[in-house]
N, CA and C atoms as a LAMMPS dump frame, in Angstrom:
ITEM: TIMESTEP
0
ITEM: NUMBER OF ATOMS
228
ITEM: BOX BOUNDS ff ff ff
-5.0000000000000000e+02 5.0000000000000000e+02
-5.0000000000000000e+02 5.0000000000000000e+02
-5.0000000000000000e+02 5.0000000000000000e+02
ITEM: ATOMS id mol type element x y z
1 1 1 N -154.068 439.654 -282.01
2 1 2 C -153.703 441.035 -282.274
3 1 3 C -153.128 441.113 -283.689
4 2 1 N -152.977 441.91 -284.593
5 2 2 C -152.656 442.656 -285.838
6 2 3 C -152.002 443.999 -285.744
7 3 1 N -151.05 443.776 -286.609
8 3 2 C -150.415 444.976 -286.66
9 3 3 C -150.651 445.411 -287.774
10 4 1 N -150.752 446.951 -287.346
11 4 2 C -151.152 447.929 -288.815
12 4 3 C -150.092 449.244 -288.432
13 5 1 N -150.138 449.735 -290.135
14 5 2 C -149.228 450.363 -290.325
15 5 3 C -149.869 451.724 -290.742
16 6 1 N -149.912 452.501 -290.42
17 6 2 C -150.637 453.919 -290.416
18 6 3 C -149.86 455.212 -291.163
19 7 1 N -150.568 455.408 -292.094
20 7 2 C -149.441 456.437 -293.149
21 7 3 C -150.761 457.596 -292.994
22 8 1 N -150.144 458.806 -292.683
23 8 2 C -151.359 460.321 -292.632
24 8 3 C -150.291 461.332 -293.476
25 9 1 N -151.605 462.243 -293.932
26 9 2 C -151.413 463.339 -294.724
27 9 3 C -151.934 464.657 -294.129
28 10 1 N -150.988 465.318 -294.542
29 10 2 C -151.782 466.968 -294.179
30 10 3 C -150.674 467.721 -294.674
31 11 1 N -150.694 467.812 -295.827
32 11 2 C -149.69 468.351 -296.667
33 11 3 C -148.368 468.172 -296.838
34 12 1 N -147.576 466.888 -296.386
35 12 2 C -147.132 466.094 -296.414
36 12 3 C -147.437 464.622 -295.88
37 13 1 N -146.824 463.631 -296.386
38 13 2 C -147.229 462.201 -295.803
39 13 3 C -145.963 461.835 -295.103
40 14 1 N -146.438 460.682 -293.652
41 14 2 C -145.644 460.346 -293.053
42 14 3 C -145.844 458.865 -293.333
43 15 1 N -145.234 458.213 -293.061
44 15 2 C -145.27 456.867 -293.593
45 15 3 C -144.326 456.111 -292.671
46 16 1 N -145.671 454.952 -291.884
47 16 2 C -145.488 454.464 -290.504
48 16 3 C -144.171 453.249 -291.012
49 17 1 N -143.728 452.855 -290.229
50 17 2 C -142.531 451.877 -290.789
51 17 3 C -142.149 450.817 -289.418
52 18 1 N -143.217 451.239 -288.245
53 18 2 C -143.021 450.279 -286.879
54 18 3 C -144.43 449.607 -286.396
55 19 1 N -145.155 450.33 -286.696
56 19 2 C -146.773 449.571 -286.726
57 19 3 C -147.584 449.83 -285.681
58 20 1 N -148.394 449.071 -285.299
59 20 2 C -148.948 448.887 -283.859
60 20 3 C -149.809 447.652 -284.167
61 21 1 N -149.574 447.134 -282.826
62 21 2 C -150.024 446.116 -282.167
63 21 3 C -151.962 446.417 -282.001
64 22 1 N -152.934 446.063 -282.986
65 22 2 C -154.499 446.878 -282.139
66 22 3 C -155.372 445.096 -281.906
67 23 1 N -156.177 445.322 -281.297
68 23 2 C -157.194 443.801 -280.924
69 23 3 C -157.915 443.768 -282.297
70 24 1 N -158.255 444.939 -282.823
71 24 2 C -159.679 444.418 -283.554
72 24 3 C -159.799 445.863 -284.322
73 25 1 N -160.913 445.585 -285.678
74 25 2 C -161.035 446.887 -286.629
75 25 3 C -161.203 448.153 -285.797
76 26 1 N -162.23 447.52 -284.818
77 26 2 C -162.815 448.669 -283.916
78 26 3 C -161.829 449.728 -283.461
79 27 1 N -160.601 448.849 -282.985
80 27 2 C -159.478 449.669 -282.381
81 27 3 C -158.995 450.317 -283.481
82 28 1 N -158.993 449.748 -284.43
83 28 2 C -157.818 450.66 -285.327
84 28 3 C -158.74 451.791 -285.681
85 29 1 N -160.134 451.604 -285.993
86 29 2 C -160.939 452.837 -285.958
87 29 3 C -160.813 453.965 -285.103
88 30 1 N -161.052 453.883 -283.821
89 30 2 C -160.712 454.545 -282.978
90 30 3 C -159.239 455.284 -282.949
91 31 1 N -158.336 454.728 -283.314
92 31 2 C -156.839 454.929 -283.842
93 31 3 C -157.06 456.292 -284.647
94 32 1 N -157.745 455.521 -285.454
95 32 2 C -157.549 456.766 -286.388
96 32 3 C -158.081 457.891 -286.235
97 33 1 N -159.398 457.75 -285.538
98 33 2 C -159.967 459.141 -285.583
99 33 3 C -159.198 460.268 -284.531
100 34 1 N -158.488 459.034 -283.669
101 34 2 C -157.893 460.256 -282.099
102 34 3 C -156.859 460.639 -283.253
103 35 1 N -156.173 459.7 -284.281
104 35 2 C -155.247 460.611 -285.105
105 35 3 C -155.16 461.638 -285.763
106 36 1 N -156.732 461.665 -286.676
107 36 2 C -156.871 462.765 -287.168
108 36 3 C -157.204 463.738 -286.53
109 37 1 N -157.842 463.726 -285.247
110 37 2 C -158.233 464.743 -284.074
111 37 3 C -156.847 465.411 -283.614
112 38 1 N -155.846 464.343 -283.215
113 38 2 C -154.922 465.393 -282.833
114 38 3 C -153.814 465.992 -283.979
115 39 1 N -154.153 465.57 -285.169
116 39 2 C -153.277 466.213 -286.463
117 39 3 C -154.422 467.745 -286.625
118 40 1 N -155.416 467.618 -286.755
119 40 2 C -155.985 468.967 -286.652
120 40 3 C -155.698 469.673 -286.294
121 41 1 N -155.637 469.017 -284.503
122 41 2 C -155.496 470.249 -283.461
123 41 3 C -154.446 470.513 -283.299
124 42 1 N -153.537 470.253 -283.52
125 42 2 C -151.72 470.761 -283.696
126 42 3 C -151.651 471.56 -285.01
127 43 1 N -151.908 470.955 -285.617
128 43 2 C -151.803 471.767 -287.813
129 43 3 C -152.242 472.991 -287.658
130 44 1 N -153.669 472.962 -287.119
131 44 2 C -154.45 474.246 -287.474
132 44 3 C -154.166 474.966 -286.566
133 45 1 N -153.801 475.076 -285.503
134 45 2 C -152.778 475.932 -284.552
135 45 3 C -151.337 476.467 -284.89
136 46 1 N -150.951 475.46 -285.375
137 46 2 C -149.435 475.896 -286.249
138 46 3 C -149.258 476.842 -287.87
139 47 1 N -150.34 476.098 -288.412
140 47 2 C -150.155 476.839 -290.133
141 47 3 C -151.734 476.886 -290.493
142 48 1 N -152.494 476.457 -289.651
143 48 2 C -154.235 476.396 -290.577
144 48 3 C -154.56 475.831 -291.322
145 49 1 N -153.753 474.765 -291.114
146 49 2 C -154.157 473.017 -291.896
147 49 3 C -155.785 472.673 -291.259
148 50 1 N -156.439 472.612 -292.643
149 50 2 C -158.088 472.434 -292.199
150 50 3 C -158.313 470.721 -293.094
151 51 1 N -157.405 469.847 -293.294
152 51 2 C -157.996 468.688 -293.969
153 51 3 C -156.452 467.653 -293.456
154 52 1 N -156.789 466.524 -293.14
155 52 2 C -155.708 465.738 -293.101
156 52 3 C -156.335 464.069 -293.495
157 53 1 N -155.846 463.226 -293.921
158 53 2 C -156.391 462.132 -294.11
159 53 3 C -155.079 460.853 -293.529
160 54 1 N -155.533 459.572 -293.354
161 54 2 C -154.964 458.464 -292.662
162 54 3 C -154.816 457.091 -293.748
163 55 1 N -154.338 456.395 -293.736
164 55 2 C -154.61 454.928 -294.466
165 55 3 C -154.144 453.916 -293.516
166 56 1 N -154.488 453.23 -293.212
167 56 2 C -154.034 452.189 -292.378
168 56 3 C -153.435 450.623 -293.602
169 57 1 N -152.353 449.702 -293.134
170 57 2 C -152.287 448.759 -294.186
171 57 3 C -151.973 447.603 -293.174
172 58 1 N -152.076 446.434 -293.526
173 58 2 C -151.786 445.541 -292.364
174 58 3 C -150.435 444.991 -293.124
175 59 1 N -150.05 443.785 -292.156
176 59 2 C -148.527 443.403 -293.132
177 59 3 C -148.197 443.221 -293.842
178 60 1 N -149.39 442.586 -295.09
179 60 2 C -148.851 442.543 -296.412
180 60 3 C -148.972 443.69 -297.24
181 61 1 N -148.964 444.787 -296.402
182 61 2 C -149.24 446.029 -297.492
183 61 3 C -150.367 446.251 -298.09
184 62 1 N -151.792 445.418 -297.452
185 62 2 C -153.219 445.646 -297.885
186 62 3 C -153.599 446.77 -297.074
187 63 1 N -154.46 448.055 -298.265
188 63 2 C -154.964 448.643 -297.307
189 63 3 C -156.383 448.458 -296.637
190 64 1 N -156.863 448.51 -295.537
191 64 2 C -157.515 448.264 -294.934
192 64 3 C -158.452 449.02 -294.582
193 65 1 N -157.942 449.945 -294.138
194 65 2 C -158.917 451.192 -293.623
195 65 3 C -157.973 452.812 -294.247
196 66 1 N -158.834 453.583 -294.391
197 66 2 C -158.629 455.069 -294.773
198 66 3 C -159.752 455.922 -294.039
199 67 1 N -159.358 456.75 -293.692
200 67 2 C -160.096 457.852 -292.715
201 67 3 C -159.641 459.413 -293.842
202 68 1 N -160.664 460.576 -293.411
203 68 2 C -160.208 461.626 -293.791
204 68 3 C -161.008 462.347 -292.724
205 69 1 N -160.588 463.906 -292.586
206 69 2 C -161.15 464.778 -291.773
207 69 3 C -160.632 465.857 -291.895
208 70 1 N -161.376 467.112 -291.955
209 70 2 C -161.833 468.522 -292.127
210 70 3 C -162.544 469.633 -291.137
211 71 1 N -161.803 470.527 -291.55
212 71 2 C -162.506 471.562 -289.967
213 71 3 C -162.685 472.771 -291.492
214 72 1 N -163.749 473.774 -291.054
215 72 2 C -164.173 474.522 -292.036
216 72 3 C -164.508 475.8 -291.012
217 73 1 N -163.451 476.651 -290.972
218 73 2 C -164.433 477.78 -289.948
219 73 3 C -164.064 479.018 -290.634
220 74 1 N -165.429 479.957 -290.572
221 74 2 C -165.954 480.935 -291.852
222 74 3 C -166.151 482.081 -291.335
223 75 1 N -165.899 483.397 -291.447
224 75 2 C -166.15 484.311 -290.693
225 75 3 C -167.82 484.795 -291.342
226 76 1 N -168.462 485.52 -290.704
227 76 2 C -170.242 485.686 -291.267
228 76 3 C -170.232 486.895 -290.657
């Protein structure tokens, strides 16, 4: 197992400082996307935050993985 440290944005950054425990890239993938899924769906319900992004770093402070994600809805 590996611990990674997960810092997200959506118009401010939070910046992880306890980690998590994941098996494998796969997991931390998955990590991230339920993250940015549920930063959407809270943001854009609250203020209409339509973009948030993730970085993942493992212990030595390498980053590893970065995710971003966007909702775009348009009236026609």
């Amino acid at each position: 197992m590996s611990r990674y440290f997960i810092s997200t944005a959506n118009g401010h950054v939070v910046e992880d400082d306890e980690g998590v425990e994941l098996s494998s890239r796969g997991a931390l993938r998955a990590m991230l996307g339920r993250t940015l899924t549920a930063i959407l769906h809270d943001e854009c319900a609250i203020n209409g935050a339509t973009e948030c992004s993730a970085r993942a770093y493992d212990e030595d402070g390498k980053l590893v993985m970065q995710a971003r994600a966007s909702i775009d809805i348009a009236d026609q």
